[in-house]
C-alpha positions as CSV (number, residue, x, y, z in Angstrom):
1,X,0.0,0.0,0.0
2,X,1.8,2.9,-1.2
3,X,0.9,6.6,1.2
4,X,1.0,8.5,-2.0
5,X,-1.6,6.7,-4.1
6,X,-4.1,6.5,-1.1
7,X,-6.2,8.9,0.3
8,X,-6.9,10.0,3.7
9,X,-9.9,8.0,4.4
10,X,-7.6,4.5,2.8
11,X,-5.1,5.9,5.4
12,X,-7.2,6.3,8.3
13,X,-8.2,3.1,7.8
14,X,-5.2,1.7,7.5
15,X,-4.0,2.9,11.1
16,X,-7.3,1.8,12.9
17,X,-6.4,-1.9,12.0
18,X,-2.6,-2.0,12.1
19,X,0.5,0.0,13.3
20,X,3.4,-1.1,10.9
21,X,4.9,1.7,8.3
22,X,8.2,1.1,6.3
23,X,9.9,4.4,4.9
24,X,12.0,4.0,2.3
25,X,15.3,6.4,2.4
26,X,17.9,6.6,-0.8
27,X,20.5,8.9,-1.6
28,X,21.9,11.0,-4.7
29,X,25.2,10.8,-5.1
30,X,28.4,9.3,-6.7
31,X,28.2,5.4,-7.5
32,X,31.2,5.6,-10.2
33,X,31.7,6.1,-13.6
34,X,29.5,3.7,-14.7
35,X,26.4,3.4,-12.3
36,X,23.7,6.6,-12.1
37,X,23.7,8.4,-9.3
38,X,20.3,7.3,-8.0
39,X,21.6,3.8,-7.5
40,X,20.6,3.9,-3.7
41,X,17.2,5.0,-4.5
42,X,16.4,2.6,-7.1
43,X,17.7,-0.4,-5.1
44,X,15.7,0.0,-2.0
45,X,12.6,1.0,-4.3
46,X,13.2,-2.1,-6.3
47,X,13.0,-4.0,-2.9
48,X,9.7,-2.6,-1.5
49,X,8.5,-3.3,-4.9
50,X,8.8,-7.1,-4.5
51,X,7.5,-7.0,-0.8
52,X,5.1,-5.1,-2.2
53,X,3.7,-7.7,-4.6
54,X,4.0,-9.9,-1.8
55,X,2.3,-7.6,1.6
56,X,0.3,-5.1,-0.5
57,X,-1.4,-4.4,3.3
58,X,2.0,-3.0,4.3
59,X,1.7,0.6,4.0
60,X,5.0,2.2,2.4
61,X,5.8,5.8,2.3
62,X,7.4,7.5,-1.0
63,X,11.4,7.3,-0.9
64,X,13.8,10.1,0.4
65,X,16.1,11.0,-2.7
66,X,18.3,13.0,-0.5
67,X,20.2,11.9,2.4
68,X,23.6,12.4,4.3
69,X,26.4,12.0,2.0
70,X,28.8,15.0,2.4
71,X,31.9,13.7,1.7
72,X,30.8,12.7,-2.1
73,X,29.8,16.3,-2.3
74,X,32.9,16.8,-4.5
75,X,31.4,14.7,-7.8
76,X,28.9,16.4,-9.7
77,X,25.6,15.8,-9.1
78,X,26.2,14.6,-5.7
79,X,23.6,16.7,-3.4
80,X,23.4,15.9,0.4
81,X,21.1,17.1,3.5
82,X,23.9,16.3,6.2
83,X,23.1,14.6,9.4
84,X,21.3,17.3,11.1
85,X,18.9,18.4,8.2
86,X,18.4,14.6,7.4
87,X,17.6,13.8,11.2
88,X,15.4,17.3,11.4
89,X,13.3,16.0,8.5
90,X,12.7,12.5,9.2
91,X,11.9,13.0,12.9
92,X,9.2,15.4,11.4
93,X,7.8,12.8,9.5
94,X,7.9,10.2,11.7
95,X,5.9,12.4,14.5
96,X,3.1,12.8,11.5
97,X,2.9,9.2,11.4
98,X,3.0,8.7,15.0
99,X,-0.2,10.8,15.5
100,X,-2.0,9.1,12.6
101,X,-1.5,5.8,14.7
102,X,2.5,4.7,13.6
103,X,3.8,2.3,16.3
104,X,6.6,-0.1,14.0
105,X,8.8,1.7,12.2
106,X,10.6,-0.2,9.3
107,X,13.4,2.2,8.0
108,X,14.5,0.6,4.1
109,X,17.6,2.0,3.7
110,X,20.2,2.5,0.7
111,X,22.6,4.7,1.7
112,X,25.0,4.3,4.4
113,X,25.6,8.0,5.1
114,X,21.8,8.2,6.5
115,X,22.6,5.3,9.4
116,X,23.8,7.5,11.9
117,X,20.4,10.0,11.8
118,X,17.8,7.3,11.0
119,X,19.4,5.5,14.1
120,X,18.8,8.4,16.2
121,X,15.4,9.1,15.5
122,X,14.4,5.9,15.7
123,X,16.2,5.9,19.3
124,X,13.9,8.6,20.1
125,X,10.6,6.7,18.9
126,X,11.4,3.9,20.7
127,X,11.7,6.5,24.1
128,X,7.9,7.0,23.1
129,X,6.8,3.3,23.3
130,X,7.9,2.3,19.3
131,X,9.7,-0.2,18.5
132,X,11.8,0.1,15.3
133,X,14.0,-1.4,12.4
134,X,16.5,0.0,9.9
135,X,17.1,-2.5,7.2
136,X,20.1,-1.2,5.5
137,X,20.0,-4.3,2.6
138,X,23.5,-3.8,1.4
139,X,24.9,-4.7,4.3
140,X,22.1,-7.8,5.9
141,X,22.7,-9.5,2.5
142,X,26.3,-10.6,3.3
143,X,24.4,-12.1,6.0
144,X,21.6,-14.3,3.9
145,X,24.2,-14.7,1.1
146,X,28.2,-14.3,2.1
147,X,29.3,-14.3,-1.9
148,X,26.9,-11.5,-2.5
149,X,29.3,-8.9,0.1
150,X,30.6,-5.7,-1.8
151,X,31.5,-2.3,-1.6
152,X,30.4,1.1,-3.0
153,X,29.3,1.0,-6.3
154,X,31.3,-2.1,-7.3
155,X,30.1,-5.2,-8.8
156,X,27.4,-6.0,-6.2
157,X,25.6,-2.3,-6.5
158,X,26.3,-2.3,-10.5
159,X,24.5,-5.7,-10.3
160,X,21.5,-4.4,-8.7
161,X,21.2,-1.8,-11.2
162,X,21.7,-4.2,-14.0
163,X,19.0,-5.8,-13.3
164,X,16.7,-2.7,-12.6
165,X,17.6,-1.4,-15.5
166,X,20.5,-2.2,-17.5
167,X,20.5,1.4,-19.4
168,X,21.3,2.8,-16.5
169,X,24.7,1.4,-16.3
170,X,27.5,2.9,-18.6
171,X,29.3,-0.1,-19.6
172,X,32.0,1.3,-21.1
173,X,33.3,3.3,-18.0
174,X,33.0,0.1,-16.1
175,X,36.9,-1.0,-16.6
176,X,37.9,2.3,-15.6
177,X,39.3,1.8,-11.9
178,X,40.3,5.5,-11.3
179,X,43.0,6.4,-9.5
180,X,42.8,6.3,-5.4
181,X,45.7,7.9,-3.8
182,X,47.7,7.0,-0.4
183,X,47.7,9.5,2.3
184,X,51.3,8.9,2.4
185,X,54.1,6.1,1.5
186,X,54.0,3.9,4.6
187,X,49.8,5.0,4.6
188,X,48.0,3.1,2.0
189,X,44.3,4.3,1.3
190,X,42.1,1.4,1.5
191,X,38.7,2.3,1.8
192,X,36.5,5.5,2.5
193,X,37.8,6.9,5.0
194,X,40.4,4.2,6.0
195,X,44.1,3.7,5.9
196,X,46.2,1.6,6.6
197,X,49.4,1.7,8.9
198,X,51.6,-1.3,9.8
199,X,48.8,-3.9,9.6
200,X,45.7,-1.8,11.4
201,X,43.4,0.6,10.0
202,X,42.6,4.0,10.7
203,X,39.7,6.5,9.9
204,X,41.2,9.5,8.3
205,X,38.1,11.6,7.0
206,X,38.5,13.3,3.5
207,X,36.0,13.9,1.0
208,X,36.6,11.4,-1.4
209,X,37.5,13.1,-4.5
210,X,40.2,14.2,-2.8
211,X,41.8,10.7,-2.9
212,X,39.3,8.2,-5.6
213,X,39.2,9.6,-9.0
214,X,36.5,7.5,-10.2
215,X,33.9,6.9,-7.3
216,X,33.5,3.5,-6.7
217,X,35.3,1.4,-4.3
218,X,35.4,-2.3,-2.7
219,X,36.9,-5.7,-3.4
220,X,34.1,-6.3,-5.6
221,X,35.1,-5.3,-9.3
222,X,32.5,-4.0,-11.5
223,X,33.0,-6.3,-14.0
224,X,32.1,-8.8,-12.5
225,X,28.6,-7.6,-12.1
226,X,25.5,-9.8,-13.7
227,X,21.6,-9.2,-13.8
228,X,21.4,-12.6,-12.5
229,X,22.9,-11.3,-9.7
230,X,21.0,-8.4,-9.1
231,X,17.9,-10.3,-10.0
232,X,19.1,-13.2,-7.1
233,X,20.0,-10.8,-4.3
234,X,17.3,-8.3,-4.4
235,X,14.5,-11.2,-4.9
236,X,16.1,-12.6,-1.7
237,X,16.7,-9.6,0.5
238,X,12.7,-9.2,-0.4
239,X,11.9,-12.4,0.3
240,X,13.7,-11.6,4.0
241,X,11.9,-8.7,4.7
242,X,8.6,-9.8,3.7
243,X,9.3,-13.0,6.9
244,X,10.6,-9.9,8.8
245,X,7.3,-7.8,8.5
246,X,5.8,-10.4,9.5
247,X,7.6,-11.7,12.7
248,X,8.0,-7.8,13.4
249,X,4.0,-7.2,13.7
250,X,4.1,-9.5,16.5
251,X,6.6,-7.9,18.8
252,X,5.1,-6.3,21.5
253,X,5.2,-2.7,22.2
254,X,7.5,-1.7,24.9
255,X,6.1,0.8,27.7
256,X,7.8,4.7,26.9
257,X,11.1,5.5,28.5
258,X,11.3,7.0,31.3
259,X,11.6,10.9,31.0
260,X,14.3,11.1,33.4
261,X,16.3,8.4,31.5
262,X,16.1,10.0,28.4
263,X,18.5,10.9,26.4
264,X,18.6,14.4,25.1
């Protein structure tokens, strides 16, 4: 059940017989060369588009193009709220749906950069007697599927989007690997925000550009991206959510936190 083909009276409804909303949050931003730069909005739509077909009682709100990805800010195109603004927005939202009857929030999430504000809202829900979820699928399906583990815009991602919609995907940038620079000779960059000194990693924020000339970054090449792939792993991380839905309209409802133990 989608909020923004209903109408109020379909809505109203819906709250007087069940509880349970899934928000769907994406990002715009760099993927790479090759892949669009909605890639983490069509993936999580692609998802609640199978549950969908499977729950069409599960109401679903419209997806959030924009999140918290400052640091990507430096590719063209890229356009990011930031923590705060992304936080301010969603807790917004999610007190809207909380006074329409909202008690189990299921956050369906395709950007990384949004964890740390949709992780603190939904903190503050569960204060109020909530309890809540963040599904961020790129990350649970190294847990249904170990082989399907990648990085950020690499083969896994690109095979998502393959299968969406293969004209999305620029092929022929796909063997470009870019060039990612070391902080230093003995400090090897490898990852976002990581290097590496003397066997152990360390965080050393930079906006990526500064280091990754292409965008994309993981052990998971590009080229070896499929649509059967994409096809496989989103069909399964749907299947997952549609047995978590359903396990999650069972847990009870905690009692709201204490105001004294609150935080903030």
């Amino acid at each position: 059940m989608r909020l923004e083909r209903s109408t109020w009276p379909q809505v109203e409804r819906y709250f007087s017989e069940h509880d349970m909303v899934m928000m769907l949050f994406g990002s715009t931003e760099c993927h790479g060369r090759h892949n669009p730069m909605g890639t983490d909005i069509f993936e999580p739509l692609k998802i609640s588009e199978l549950v969908e077909a499977k729950m069409p009682d599960v109401l679903m709100t419209p997806i959030m193009p924009f999140g918290a990805t400052n640091k990507l800010v430096g590719y063209p195109g890229t356009l990011s709220l930031g923590d705060r603004l992304l936080g301010e927005v969603v807790r917004t939202l999610t007190d809207q749906l909380y006074e329409y009857g909202a008690r189990r929030f299921v956050f369906l999430n395709g950007h990384g950069g949004n964890t740390k504000a949709l992780t603190e809202v939904q903190i503050g829900l569960s204060e109020r007697g909530c309890v809540c979820a963040l599904l961020d699928w790129w990350r649970m399906i190294r847990d249904i599927h170990p082989e399907w583990a990648g990085g950020h815009g690499g083969a896994q991602e690109t095979s998502a989007i393959l299968y969406i919609d293969e004209s999305l995907v620029d092929r022929d940038a796909i063997a470009d690997d870019g060039r990612i620079d070391d902080l230093g000779p003995e400090m090897p960059t490898v990852g976002f925000d990581t290097v590496e000194f003397e066997g152990v990693k360390v965080t050393v924020p930079r906006h990526v550009r500064s280091y990754a000339s292409n965008g994309w970054m993981g052990p998971d090449h590009p080229e070896r991206a499929t649509a059967e792939w994409g096809e496989r792993m989103l069909g399964a991380m749907a299947d997952w959510t549609c047995d978590f839905l359903r396990a999650f309209e069972r847990v009870p409802l905690p009692e709201p936190f204490p105001a004294h133990g609150r935080i903030g």
